[in-house]
C-alpha positions as CSV (number, residue, x, y, z in Angstrom):
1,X,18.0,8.1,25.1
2,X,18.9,11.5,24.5
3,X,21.6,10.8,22.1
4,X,19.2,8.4,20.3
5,X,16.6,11.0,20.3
6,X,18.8,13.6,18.9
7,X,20.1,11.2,15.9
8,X,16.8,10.4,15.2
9,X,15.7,13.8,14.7
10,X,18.7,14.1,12.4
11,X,17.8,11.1,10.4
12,X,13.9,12.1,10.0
13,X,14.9,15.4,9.1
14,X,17.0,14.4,6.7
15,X,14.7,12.2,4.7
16,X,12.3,13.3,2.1
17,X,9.6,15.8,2.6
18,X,6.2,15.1,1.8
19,X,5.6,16.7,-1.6
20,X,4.6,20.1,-2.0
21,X,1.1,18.6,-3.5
22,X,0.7,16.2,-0.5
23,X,0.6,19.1,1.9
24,X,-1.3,20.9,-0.2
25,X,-4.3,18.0,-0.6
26,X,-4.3,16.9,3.0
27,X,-4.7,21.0,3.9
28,X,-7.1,21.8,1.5
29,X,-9.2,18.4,2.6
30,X,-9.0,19.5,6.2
31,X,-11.8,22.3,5.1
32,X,-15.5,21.1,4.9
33,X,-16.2,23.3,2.1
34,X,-13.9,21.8,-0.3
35,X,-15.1,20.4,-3.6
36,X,-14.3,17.7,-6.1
37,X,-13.3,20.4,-7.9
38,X,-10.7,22.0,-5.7
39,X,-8.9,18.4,-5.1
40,X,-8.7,18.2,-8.8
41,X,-6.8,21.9,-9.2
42,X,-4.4,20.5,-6.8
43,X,-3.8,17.5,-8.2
44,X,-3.6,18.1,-11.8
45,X,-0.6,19.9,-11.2
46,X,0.9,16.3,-10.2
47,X,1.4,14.3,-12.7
48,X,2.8,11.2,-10.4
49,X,-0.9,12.0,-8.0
50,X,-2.8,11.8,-11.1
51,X,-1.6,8.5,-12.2
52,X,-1.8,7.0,-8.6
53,X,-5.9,7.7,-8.0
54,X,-6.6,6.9,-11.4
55,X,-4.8,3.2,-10.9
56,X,-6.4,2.8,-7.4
57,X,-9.5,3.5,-8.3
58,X,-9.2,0.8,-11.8
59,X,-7.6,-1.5,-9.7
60,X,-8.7,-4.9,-7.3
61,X,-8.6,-2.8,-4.7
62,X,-12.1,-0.8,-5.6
63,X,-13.6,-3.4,-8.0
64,X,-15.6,-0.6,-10.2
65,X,-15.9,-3.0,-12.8
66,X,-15.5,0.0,-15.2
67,X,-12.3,2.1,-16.9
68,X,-12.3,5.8,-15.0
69,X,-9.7,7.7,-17.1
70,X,-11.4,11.1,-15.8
71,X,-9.5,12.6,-12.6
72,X,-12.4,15.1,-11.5
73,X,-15.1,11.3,-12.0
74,X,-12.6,9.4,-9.8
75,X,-12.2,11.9,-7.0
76,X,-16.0,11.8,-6.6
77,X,-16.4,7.9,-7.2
78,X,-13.6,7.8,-4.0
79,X,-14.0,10.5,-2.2
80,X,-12.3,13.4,-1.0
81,X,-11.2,11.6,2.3
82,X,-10.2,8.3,0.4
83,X,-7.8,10.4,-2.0
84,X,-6.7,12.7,1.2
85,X,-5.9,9.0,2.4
86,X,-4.1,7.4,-0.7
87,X,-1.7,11.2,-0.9
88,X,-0.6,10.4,2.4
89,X,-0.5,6.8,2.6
90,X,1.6,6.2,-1.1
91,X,3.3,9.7,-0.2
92,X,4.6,8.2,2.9
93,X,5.0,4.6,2.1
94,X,7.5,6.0,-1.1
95,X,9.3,8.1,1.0
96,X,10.0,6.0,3.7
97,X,10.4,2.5,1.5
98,X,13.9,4.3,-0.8
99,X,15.3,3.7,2.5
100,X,18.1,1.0,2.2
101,X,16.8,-2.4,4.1
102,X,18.4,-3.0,6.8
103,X,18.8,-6.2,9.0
104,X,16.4,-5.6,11.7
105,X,13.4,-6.2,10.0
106,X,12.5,-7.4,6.4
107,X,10.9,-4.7,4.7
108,X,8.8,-6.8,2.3
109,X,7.2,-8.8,5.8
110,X,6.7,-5.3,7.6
111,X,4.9,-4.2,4.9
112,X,2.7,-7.2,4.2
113,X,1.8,-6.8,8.8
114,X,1.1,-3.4,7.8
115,X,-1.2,-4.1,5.0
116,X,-3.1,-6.4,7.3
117,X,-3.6,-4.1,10.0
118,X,-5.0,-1.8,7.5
119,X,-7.6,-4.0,6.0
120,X,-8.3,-5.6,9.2
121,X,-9.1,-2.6,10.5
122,X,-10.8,-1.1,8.1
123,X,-13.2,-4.9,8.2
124,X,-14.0,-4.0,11.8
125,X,-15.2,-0.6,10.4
126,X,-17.4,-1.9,7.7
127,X,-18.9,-4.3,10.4
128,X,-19.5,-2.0,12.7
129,X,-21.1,0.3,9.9
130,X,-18.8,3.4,10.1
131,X,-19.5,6.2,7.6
132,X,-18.4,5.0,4.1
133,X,-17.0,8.5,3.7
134,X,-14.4,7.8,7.0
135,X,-13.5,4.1,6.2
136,X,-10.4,4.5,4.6
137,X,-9.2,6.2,7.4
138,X,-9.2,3.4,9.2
139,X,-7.2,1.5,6.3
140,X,-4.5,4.1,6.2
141,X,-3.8,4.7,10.0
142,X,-3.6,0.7,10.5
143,X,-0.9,1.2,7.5
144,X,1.0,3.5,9.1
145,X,0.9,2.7,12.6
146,X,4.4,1.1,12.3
147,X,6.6,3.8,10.8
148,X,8.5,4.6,13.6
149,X,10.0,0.9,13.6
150,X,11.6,2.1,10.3
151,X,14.5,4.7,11.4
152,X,14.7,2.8,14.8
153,X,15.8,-0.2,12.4
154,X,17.8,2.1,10.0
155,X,20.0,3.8,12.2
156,X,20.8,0.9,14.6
157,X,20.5,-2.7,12.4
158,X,22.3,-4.6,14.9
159,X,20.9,-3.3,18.2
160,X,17.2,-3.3,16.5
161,X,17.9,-7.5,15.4
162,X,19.0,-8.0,18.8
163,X,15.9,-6.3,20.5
164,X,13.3,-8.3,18.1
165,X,15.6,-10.9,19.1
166,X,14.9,-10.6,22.7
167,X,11.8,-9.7,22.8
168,X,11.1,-12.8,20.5
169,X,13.0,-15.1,23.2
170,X,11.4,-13.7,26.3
171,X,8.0,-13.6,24.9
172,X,7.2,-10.3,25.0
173,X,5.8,-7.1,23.5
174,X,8.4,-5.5,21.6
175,X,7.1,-2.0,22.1
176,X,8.5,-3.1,25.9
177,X,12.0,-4.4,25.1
178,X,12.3,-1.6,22.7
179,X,11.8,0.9,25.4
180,X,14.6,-1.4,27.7
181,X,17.4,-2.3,25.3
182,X,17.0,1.5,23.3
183,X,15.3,4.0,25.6
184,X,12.2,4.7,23.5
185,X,9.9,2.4,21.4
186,X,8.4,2.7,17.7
187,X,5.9,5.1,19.1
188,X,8.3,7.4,20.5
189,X,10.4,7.5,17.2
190,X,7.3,7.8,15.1
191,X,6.0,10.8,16.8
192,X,9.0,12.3,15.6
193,X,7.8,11.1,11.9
194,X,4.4,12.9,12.8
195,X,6.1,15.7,14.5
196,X,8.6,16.4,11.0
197,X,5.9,15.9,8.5
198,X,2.9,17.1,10.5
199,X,0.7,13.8,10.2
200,X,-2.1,15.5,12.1
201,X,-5.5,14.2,13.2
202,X,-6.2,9.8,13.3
203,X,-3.1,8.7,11.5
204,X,-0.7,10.6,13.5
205,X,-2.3,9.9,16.2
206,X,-2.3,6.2,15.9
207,X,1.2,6.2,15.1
208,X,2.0,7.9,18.6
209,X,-0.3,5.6,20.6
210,X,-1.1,2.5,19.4
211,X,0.7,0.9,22.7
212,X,-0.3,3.7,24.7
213,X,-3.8,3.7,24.4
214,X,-4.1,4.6,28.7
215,X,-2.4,7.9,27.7
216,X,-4.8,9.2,24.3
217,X,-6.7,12.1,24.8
218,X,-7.6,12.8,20.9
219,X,-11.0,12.8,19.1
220,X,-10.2,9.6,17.3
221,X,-10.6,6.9,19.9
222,X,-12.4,4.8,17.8
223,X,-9.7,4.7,14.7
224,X,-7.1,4.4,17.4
225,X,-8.8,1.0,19.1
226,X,-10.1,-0.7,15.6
227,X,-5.9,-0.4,14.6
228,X,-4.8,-1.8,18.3
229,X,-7.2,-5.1,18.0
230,X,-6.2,-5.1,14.4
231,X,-2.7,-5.0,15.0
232,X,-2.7,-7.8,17.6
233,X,-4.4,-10.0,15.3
234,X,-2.0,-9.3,12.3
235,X,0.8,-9.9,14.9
236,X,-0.8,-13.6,16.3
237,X,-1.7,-14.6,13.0
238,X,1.6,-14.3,11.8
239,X,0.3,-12.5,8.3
240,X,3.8,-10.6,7.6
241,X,6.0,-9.5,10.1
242,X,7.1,-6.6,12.1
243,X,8.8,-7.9,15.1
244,X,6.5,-8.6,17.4
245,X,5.4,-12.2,17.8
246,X,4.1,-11.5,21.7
247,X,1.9,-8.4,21.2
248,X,0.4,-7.0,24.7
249,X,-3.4,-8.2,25.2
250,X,-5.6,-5.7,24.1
251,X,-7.2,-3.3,27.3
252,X,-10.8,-4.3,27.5
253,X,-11.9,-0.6,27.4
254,X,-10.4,-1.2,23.6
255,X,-13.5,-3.8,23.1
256,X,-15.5,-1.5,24.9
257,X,-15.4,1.2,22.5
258,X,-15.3,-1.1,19.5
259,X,-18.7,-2.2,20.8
260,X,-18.0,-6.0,19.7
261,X,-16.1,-9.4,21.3
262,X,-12.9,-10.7,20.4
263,X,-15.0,-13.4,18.5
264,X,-15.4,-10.7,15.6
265,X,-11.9,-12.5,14.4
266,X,-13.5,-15.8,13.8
267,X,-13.2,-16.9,10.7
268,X,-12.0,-13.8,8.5
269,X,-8.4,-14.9,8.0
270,X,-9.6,-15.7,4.3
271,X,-11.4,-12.3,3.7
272,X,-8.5,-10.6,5.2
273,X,-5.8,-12.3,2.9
274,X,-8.0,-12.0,0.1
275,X,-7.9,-7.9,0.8
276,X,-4.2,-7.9,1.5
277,X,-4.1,-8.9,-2.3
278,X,-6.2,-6.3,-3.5
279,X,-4.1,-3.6,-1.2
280,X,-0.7,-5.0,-2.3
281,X,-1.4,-1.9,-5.2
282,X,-0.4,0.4,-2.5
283,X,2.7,-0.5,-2.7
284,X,3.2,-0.4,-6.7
285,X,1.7,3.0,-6.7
């Protein structure tokens, strides 16, 4: 495990940083006292930024029904938090997709679980009536929650197609043959993700625990549970895929917090493939 660890640190090091303007937005958005007006300083100086909010917030995805060509109009039609969220998300999702695909997992599948999770998870928010201003939050940690999978498949094709493999033929949760075949699951690898590019607060968080929910002492339990039951839905619907056909059954305590049944499923396959549509801009931005 060591010797994994230590080449995993080498390969996340070694990948792209988040851009200088990425860091820049999610520190300035971390302070309640910042404007409209202070996003848009940033991320004028960003040409590539620019043209990604203005062609989320014209596209399916938002459904304004109106042209916004203005970048100061469509940070306060979205939000500071939603454009925090798209940096990060597109930022990340470029970064980590100019990888070369690998055998372990198809890329185009893991991203189409991933999008799932995300509007899945961002579904149980609106149902539950989270705070508009937070709900894409719950979109882009359901996004993310995977990343780790991606060195662990980069650096070790062959012994990553053998564990999906086994834990595909033994019928069970892939986070747990991960941990047995390699010495450390998707979690593990992608705190080293949140650890390089500092993915701090829900996202990073859901990364690290999302199949160690008994362990999570954070402030964003609630972000953290809506991506777990969203995730094992994704995975036993078999909407993309990401290796892990035999997901663990979600802790009760999960439900619990939610404050709803497992019955909140029923029926919203259609909703949720018609969303995965709209959110397939995420990953032409």
């Amino acid at each position: 495990m060591d010797d994994l660890e230590e080449k995993l640190g080498v390969y996340i090091k070694n990948m792209p940083s988040l851009p200088t303007t990425v860091s820049k937005v999610l520190e300035i958005c971390n302070n309640p006292q910042t404007s409209p007006a202070d996003l848009n300083r940033v991320i004028s100086l960003d040409p590539v930024l620019v043209a990604r909010v203005l062609k989320l917030i014209n596209s399916a995805y938002y459904s304004m029904g109106q042209q916004v060509t203005n970048l100061v109009r469509a940070i306060i039609m979205l939000g500071i938090n939603t454009v925090k969220n798209l940096a990060l998300s597109t930022a990340v999702m470029s970064n980590l997709s100019s990888r070369k695909t690998v055998q372990g997992i198809n890329m185009e599948a893991f991203w189409r679980h991933s999008l799932c999770v995300g509007v899945t998870a961002k579904y149980l928010a609106k149902y539950r009536n989270v705070d508009s201003r937070q709900i894409e939050e719950y979109f882009t940690a359901g996004l993310l929650h995977d990343i780790g999978k991606i060195p662990l498949n980069a650096l070790l094709p062959r012994d990553y197609l053998l564990t999906v493999g086994a834990a595909d033929r033994e019928r069970i949760p892939l986070s747990r043959a991960e941990e047995r075949n390699l010495g450390i699951d998707h979690c593990g690898a992608g705190a080293l993700i949140v650890k390089s590019w500092r993915l701090e607060g829900a996202v990073g968080e859901t990364v690290m625990f999302h199949h160690n929910y008994s362990d999570y002492k954070g402030f964003h339990r609630d972000i953290l549970c809506s991506v777990i039951a969203a995730n094992r839905f994704a995975s036993l619907q078999e909407i993309g895929f990401s290796g892990d056909r035999f997901p663990e059954k979600t802790d009760p305590a999960v439900w619990e917090t939610l404050g709803v049944g497992r019955d909140v499923f029923d029926g919203i396959e259609k909703t949720v493939l018609e969303e995965i549509e709209k959110a397939q801009v995420f990953l032409r931005l």
